[in-house]
Each structure stands twice: as C-alpha cells, then as structure tokens.
C-alpha positions in Angstrom: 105.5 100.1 92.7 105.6 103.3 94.8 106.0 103.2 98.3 102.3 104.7 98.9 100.6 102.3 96.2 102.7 99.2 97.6 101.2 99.9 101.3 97.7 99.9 99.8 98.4 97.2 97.9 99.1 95.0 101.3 96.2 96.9 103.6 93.7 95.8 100.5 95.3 92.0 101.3 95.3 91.6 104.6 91.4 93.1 104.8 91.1 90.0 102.9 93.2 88.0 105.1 91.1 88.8 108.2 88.1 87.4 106.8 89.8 84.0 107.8 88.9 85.0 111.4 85.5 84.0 110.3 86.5 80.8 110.2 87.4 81.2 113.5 84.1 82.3 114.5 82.3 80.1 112.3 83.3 77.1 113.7 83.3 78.6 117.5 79.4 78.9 116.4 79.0 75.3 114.9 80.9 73.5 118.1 78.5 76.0 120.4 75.4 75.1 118.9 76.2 71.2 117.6 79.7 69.6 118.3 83.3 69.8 117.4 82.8 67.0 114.8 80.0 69.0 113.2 82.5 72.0 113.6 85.6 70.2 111.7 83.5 68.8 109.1 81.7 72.6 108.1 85.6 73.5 107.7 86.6 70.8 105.5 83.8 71.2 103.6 85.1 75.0 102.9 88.5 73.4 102.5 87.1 71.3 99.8 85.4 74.3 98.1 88.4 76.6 98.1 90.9 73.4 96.5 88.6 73.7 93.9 88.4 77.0 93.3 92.0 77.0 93.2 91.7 74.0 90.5 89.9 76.5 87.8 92.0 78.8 88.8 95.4 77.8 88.4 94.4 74.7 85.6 91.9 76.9 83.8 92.5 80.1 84.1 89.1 81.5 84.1 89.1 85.2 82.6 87.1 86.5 85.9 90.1 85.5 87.4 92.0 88.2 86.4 90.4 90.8 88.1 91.4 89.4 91.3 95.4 88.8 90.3 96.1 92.0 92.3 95.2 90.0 95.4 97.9 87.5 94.7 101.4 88.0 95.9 103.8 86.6 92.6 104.8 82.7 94.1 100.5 82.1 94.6 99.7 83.1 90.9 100.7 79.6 89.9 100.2 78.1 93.1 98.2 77.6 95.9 97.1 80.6 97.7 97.6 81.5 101.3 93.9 81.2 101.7 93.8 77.3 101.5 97.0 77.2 104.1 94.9 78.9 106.3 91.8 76.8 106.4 94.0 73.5 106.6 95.9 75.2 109.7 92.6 76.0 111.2 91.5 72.1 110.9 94.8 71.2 112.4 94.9 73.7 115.0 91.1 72.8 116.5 91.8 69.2 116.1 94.9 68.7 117.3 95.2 72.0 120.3 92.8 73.4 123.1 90.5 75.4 121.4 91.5 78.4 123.7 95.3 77.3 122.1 93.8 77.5 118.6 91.8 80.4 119.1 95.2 82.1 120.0 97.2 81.0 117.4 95.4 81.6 114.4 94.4 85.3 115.9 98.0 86.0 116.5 98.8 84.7 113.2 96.1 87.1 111.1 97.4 90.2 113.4 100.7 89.5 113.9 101.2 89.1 110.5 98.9 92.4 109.6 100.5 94.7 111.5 103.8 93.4 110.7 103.1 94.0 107.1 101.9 97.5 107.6 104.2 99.1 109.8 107.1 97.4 107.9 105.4 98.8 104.5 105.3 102.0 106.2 108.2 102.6 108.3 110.2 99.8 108.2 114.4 101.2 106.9 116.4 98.4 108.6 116.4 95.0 106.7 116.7 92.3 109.4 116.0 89.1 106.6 114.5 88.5 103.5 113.0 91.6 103.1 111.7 91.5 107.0 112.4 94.9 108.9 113.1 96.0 112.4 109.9 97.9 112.8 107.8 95.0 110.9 108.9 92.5 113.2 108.5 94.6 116.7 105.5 95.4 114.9 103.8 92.3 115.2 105.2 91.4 118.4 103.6 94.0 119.7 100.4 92.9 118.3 101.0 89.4 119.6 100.9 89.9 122.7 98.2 92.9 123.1 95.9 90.4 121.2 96.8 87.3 123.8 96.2 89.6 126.5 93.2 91.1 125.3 91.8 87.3 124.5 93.3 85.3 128.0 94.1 88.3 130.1 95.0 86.1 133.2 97.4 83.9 131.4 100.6 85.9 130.7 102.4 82.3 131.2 100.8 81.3 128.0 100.7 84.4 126.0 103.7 85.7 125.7 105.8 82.5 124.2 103.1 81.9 122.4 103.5 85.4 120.9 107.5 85.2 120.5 107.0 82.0 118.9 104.7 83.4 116.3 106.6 86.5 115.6 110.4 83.9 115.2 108.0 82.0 112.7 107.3 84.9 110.7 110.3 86.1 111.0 112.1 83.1 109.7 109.1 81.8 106.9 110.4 82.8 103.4 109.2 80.4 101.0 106.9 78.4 102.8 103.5 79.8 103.8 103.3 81.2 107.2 99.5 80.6 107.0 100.4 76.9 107.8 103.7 77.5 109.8 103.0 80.5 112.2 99.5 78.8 113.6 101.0 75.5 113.9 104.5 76.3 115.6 102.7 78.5 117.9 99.5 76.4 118.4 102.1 73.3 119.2 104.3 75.3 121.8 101.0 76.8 123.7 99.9 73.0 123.7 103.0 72.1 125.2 102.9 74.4 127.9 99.6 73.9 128.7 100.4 70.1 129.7 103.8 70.9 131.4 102.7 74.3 133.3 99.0 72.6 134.0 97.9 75.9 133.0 94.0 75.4 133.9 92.2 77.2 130.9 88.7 78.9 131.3 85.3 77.2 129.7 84.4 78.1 126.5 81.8 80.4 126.7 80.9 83.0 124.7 77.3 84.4 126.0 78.7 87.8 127.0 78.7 88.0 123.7 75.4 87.4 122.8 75.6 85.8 119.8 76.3 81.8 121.1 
C-alpha cells in the first residue's frame, strides 16, 4: 500500500472511530435528562448490540460484510474489533471515574490516538517502537493536552498527566487494544489524583450548550 493510499486508508478509520464520541454524548444526554443508571444501561444495551454484530460477523461471515473489511486493521478480521473495546471502556470509565475524569479520557483517547495516526502516516521517519514514530507520538501529545485544556481549562494539575499517561499507553499498546488500555490507564490515574490533589471539579452542566 502507497504512502498516500495508506494515510487515507487510516483518516477513513478514524472518521469512524470518532463516532464513539457519540457515546460520549449520548450518555452525557441520558444521565442529563434521566440518571446515570439509565445512562449505563442505554450503553450496555449498544454493547450487547455490537457483540452481536461481531457474532455474524466473525462466526458467519455474512457477504455484506465484506464491503466493510477495509475498515478492519488485519488482527480484528478474525477478532473482535476496536469498536466493542471502546464501548466496554466507556461503561468502565463512567462507572468506575468522575464523569469530568471519563469525559477526559475517552476524548484524549479518540484524539490522541487520531492525530497520532495521521501525522505519523504522514510524516513520521523515526521509528521509536513497533512501528510508532517520533512525530506520531509528539503528535498526540500534543493533542492530549490541547483537548484537556480546551475541555477543563482551569485544571492543568489534572490535564497534563492525564495526557502523558495516555500518550505512554499508546505508545507502549501493541497487541492489546488501546480502545480498552489508553481510557482506562488514563481514566485511573486522573481518578487518583483527583482524591490525593482534592482537585474540586466543576458541575456537570452543559446548558451553554443548548442541547441538555
């Protein structure tokens, strides 16, 4: 695969891959307008849907299938996508962190990883690991921390480990999934610090908004 068709190839998957943020705001919705149970439960229910998606696709094999094959990277053709990591991390991460925690972790995980993946595609020379480069990685640093900032402005405190945290995860995943591994790491570690810096975090409110 060419240099210019492999870069398409990964901006085509990650447009998918932000369409997890919808999760995000789906459940920020559901916990506005009924409660955090209802909120969890809507989630598993799409968790149950996309496990059995993933049944006919990997034990039956449906012919429809294969027009979406492109979207798969080579280990998730016979195996569980990235998709179903990522709604599983999401149940984790609103269960088990401060939403504000959450929020942050699977944001940083969709644009970390995006712009890691594109600027590395595009410009990355110098192989750090496993096919990870010098540009990828500073890449989605970068993106770490502008999207913390942009999302808790007045908590630096909090943003940037949270940030280094996610990019090291990345970094270091190979043959797990960092769908599951970069929100969790990062959610746990901005839990942490949360309890031992008392870090006060604001109400969740999204009326400037204009859509809770």
């Amino acid at each position: 695969m060419s240099k210019d068709k492999s870069l398409m190839w990964e901006l085509l998957r990650k447009t998918v891959h932000l369409s997890g943020l919808l999760i995000v705001v789906g459940y920020t919705f559901l916990m506005n307008y009924f409660s955090t149970k209802v909120a969890l439960l809507a989630i598993t229910a799409l968790l149950l849907i996309f496990i059995q998606i993933e049944h006919i696709r990997l034990e039956h094999k449906p012919k429809i299938i294969s027009l979406f094959q492109g979207l798969f990277r080579k280990h998730e053709k016979d195996n569980i996508s990235g998709a179903v990591f990522m709604v599983i991390s999401c149940i984790i991460c609103f269960a088990a962190y401060f939403y504000w925690v959450a929020f942050l972790a699977l944001f940083m995980t969709v644009f970390g990883d995006l712009f890691a993946a594109l600027f590395g595609k595009a410009f990355g020379k110098r192989v750090l690991y496993n096919h990870k480069t010098l540009i990828g990685t500073m890449a989605g640093l970068i993106a770490n921390i502008t999207v913390g900032l942009l999302i808790l402005p007045d908590f630096i405190e909090l943003v940037i480990p949270m940030a280094f945290t996610a990019t090291f995860v990345e970094f270091m995943t190979n043959k797990m999934d960092d769908n599951l591994t970069v929100p969790l790491f990062t959610g746990f570690v901005g839990h942490i610090l949360v309890f031992i810096m008392a870090i006060e975090l604001p109400p969740i409110d999204f009326t400037f908004l204009g859509l809770f």
